[in-house]
N, C-alpha and C positions, 0 to 999 in steps of 0.2 A: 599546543601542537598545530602545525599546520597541515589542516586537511582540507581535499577537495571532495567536494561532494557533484555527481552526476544526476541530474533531474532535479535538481534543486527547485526549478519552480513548479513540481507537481504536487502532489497533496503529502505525501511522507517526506519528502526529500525539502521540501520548505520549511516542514515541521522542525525537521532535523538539522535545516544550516542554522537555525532559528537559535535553537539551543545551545549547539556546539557554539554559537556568538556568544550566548550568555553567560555560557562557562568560559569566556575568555580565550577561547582557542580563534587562532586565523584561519578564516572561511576562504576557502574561493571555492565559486560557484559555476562549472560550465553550462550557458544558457544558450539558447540558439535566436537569433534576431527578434523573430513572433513573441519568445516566450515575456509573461508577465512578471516584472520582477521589483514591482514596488517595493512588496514587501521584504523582499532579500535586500532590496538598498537600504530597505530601513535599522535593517539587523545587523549593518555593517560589511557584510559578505563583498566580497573582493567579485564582480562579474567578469568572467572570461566568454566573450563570445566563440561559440564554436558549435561540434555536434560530435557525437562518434564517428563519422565516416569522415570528417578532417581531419587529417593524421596531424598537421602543425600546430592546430588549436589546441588537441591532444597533450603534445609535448610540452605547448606553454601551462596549461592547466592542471599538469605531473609535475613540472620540475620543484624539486625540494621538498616533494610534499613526504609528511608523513603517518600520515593517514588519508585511503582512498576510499570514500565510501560509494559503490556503482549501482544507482536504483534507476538509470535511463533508462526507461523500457517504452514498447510499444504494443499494448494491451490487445487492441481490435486491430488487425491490417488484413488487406485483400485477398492476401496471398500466402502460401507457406516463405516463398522467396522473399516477400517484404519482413517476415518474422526472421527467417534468415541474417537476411541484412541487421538488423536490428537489434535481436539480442545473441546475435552465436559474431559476427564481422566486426560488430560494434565493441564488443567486450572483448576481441581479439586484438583488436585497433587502441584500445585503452591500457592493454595489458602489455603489450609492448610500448607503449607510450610511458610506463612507468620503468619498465626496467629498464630504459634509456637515459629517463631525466632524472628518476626519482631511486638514486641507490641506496639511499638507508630509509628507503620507507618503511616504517614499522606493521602498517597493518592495511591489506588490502581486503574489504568488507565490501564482499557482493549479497546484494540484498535478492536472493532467488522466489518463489512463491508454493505455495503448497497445490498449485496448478503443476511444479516440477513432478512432486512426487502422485499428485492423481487421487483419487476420491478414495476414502476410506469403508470398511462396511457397517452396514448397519448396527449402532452400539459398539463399537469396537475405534479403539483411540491408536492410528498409524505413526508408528516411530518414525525416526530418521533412517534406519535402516532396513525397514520394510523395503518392498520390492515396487520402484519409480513404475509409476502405468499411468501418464499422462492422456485426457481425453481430448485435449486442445490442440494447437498450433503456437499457442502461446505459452501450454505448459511445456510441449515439448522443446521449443525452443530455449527455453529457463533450463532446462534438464541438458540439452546441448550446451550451453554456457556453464555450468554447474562443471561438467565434464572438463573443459577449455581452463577454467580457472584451476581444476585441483590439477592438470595434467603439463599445465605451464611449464615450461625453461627458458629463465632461471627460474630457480624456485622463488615463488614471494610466499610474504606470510599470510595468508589467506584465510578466511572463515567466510563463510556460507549462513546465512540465514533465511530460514524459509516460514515469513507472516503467515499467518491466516486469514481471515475476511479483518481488513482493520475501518473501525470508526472514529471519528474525530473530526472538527469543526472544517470545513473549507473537503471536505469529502462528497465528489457530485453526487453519489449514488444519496448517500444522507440528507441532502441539500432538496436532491427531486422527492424523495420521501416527507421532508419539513414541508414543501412547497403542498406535497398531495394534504398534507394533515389542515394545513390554513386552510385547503377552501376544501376541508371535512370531510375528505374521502380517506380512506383507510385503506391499503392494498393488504391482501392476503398473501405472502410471501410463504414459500414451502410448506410443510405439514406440521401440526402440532406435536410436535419430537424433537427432543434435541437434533439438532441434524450438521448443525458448522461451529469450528470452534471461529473462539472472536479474540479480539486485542483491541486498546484505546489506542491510541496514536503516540498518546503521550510514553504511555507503558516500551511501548516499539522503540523509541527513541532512545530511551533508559536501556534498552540491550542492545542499541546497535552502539550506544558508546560505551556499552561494557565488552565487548564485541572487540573492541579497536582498545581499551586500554589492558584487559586480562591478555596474558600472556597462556595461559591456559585455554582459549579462545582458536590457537592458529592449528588448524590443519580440519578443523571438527565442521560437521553440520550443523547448525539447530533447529528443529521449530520453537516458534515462544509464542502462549495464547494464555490469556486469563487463566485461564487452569479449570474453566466450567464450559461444558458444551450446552449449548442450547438452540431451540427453535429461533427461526429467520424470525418467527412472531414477537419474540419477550422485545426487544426494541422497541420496535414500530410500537408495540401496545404501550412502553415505558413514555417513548417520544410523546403519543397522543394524551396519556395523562397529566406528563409534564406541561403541554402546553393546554389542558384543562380543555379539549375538544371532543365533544360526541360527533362521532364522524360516520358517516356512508359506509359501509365494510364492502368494497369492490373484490368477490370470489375468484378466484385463479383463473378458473377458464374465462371470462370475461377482460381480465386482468392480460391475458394470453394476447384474447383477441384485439385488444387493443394496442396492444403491443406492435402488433403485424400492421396493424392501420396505421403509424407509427413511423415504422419500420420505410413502408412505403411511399408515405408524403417525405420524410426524410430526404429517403433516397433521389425522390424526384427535385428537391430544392438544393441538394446537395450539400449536403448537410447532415450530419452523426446525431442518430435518435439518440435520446439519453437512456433510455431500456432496450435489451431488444431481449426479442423472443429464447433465442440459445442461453441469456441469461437467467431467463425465470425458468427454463427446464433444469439448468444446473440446479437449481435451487430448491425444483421441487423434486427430481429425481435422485440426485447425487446426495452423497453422506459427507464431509467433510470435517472429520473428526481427527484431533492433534493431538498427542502426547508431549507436551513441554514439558516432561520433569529432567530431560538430561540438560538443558541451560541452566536449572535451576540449580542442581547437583554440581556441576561443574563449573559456572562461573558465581551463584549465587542470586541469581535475577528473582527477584522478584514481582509482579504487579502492586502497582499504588493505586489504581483506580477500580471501584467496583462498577457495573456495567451501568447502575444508575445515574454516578456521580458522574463518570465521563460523559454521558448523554446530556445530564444537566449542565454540562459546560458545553457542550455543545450548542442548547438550544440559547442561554445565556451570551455566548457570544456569537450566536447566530440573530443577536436583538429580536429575538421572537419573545413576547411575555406570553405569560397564559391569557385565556379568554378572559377571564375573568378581568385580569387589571386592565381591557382593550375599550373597556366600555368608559366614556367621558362622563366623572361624578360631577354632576353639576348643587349647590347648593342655594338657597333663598334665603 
């Protein structure tokens, strides 16, 4: 198939032109000048420079295609109008870009977040058709694009999927956690409760290209997650044994505070903290609990990875060894 994939050089959307290379399919990849894309050239992926707000890039990076997968987004921005722009103009701008160039597109796969449909309550796993209560700017904007794509003319064939927290290797937030655990600090992430459901990356990818080839797939939502909720902790504690570290365990309000210190030298050098504080309250206040069993039911999705073995790929191709093999044996 020839599919374009949007946000290709971010952390899922690389994952994913990645694969779809390897299974043979033709990538193109809209990337925007800045963006890094080593490793998309090395996957073979077709680069089209552009962005969503160029409607001719658009049109070159749609035509003929027949699979569109849209995971451009813009997580943190200033403004409600920059999220506007972004993911409600952007995915307007793309959507009409296919029903122009791209007439027998078979399957247009926007990748939405579970920021659309909003926190879940305590012990209690939120369907797909539970009732959307977004607390963000970014969920609600996901939830306005959500809307934009089912309500589309002409009709395309559409599916929705809505990840959960996903981990996997070349993921920043994972990466600044690996980096705390090397020099033995341990952050205390939410409360000892299940509290978020998770996914591997790799797992993610296995349904968005089940997504785009089931034909029982078009018109539906899904969430898809591991199928076990758990605490923001079992990670980070997995991460630190995997990499054989007795580490500093830095308490939340500490963890807070440092955040805000953070937050503000950032600000001043201009430049995007890697934590910020609104993210460690999602985490410890909010519940984030998924039900995926209607992808399961209805396309067949499975997960291949259990929470440990994608971690251990992770640290593995993150060249981290444990403590233990770091030390130089020396013999006489």
């Amino acid at each position: 198939m020839r599919a374009l994939v949007t946000g290709a050089s971010g952390f899922i959307g690389g994952h994913l032109a990645e694969e779809l290379a390897r299974r043979g399919h033709e990538v193109r990849a809209l990337v925007r000048p800045s963006s890094k894309t080593a490793l998309l050239a090395r996957s073979g992926a077709e680069l089209v420079p552009g962005s969503l707000e160029d409607r001719a890039s658009l049109a070159a990076a749609a035509a003929g295609a027949d699979w569109v997968f849209h995971l451009a987004a813009v997580i943190h921005a200033p403004s409600w109008e920059k999220h506007l722009a972004a993911s409600v103009e952007g995915t307007r701008n793309l959507l009409q870009a296919c029903a122009r160039t791209a007439p027998d597109l078979k399957r247009f796969v926007f990748v939405s977040s579970i920021s659309a449909s909003g926190p879940s309550r305590r012990g209690v796993l939120k369907k797909e058709d539970d009732p959307s209560e977004p607390v963000s700017n970014y969920g609600r904007g996901k939830l306005l694009a959500e809307t934009l794509v089912r309500e589309f003319e002409p009709k395309l064939p559409w599916v929705i999927l809505r990840p959960p927290n996903v981990l996997g290797a070349r993921e920043k937030e994972v990466q600044s956690v690996l980096g705390a655990l090397r020099s033995r600090v341990k952050p205390v992430l939410g409360r000892n409760e299940p509290q978020s459901s998770f996914i591997m990356v790799e797992d993610l990818v296995d349904g968005l290209i089940l997504c785009a080839e089931r034909s029982e797939a078009v018109g539906e939502i899904f969430n898809i997650t591991d199928g076990v909720p758990r605490s923001w902790r079992e990670p980070v504690d997995i991460l630190a044994r995997l990499l054989g570290r007795r580490c500093l365990t830095v308490p939340y309000g500490l963890l807070y505070a440092m955040a805000g210190a953070a937050e503000l030298g950032f600000k001043l050098a201009g430049k995007r903290p890697l934590v910020r504080r609104s993210a460690l309250r999602s985490v410890h206040d909010c519940y984030w609990l998924y039900d995926g069993l209607k992808i399961e039911r209805t396309l067949g999705f499975k997960p291949r990875l259990t929470l440990e073995e994608g971690l251990r790929r992770i640290v593995r191709e993150s060249g981290l060894a444990p403590a233990a093999r770091e030390k130089k044996v020396t013999s006489r």
